[in-house]
N, C-alpha and C positions, 0 to 999 in steps of 0.2 A: 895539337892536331888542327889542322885547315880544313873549315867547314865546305864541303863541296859543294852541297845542295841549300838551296836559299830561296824562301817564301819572300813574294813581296804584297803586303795586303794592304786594302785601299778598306776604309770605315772610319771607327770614331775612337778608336785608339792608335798611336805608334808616336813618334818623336818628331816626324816631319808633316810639317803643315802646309798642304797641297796649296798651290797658288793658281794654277792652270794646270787645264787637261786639253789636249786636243789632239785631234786627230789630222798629223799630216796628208797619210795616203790612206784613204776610207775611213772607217766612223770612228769616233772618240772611244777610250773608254769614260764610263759612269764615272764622274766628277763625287769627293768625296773630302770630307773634313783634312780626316789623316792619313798616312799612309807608313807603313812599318816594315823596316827589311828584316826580316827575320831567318838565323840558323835553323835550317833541316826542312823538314818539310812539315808544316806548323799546321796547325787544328784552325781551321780559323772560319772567324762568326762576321765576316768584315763584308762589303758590298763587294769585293769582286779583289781573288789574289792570283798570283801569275808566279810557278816555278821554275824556277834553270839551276844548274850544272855550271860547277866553273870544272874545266879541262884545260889543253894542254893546246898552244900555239899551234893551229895548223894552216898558218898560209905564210908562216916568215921563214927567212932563209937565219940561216944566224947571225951573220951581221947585224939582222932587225929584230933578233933577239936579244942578243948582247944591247945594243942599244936603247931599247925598251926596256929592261931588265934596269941598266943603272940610270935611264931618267923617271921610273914609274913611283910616285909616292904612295902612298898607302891610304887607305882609306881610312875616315875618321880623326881626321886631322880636326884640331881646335877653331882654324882660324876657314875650314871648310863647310858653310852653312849653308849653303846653296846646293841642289841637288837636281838632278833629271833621271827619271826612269824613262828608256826607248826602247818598247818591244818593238822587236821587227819579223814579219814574215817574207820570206823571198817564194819566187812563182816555183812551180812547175819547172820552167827551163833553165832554174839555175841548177836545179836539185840532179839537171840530169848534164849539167856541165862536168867533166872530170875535176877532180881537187886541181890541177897542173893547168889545167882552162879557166876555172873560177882564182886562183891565186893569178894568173893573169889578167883577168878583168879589176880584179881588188887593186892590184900594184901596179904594172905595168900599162895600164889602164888608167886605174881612178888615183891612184897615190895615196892610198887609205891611211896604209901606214906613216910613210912621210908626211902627210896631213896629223896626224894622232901625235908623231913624236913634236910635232910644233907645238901644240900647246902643254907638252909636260915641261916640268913639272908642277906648274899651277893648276890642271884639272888630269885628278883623279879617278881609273875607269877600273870597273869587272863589267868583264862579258859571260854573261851564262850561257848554255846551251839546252834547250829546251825540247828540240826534237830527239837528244837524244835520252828522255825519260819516255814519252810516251807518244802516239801521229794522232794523240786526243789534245795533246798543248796547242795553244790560239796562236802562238808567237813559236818562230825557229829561235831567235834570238832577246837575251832582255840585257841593254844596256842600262848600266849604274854609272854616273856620275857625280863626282863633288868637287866644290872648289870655291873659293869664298866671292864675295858680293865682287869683287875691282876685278875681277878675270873672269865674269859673265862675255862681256864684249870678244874677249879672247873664244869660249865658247861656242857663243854663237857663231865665230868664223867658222870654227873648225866645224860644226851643224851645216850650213853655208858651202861648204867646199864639197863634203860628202856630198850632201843631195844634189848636187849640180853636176858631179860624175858617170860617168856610163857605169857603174854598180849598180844605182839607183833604179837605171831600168827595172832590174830583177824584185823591187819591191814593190809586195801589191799590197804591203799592210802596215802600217808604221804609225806610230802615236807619241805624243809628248809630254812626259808628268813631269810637273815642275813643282819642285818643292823646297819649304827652307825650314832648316832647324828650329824647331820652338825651344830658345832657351828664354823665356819669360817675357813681359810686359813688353819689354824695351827692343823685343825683335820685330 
């Protein structure tokens, strides 16, 4: 079974060891040791955790599904020690844009997707959905990424191309956890 719902907690236990925290569009979150993605929706004693929903494509046609689908590798890969958590909030005026108006701003617009499929398969993405648990979540959106130390450069373009799109307009909340596997001394 595929876990839908996913805790990500910021404190002093989890497997990845935060590197930077900041805040793109308005204020940071609280900067913290570790940070831990956790299945379901977890108990937690941590400085500050953030839930989303994985659901179902809804801005690709099929073609960008089919596509996406056979270049998307999987999370937790060996050689993927590198990490980003980007929660994102959008305004107001996206919220009241139609799906068929907002899937135009994303693609036809910004090239979100064509941007996304450039850097797979070297970085690894879930996107959760946050607004739709509760309109008490901080974030619509919480991006997860990985992918190992040599296709950082690659990321940050693909970070790079986003923010510099007419989408971007629509965000008025966005933040950047950066984090890398602690596998021992030598990381």
């Amino acid at each position: 079974m595929t876990e839908r719902l996913w805790t990500f907690v910021a404190g002093a236990d989890g497997p990845w060891r935060m590197t930077e925290v900041r805040g793109v569009i308005g204020e940071p979150l609280p900067e913290a040791p570790r940070l831990d993605r956790i299945a379901g929706d977890a108990a937690t004693t941590g400085l500050w955790s953030l839930r989303g929903i994985t659901s179902n494509e809804r801005y690709v046609n099929r073609d960008e599904r089919q596509a996406l689908a056979a270049a998307t590798p999987t999370l937790g890969r060996a050689q993927a020690v590198c990490a980003v958590l980007i929660p994102i909030r959008k305004s107001a005026a996206w919220w009241a844009l139609a799906q068929d108006e907002r899937r135009a701003v994303m693609e036809e617009q910004s090239h979100h997707i064509a941007h996304g499929l450039r850097a797979l398969p070297a970085v690894a993405r879930r996107l959760h959905h946050c607004r739709d648990l509760s309109p008490d979540e901080p974030f619509d959106f919480l991006t997860w990424f990985e992918f190992a130390p040599e296709h950082a450069p690659l990321f940050d373009d693909l970070l790079a191309r986003l923010r510099a799109s007419p989408e971007w307009v629509y965000v008025e909340h966005e933040c950047e956890v950066r984090a890398r596997l602690d596998l021992g001394p030598e990381n």
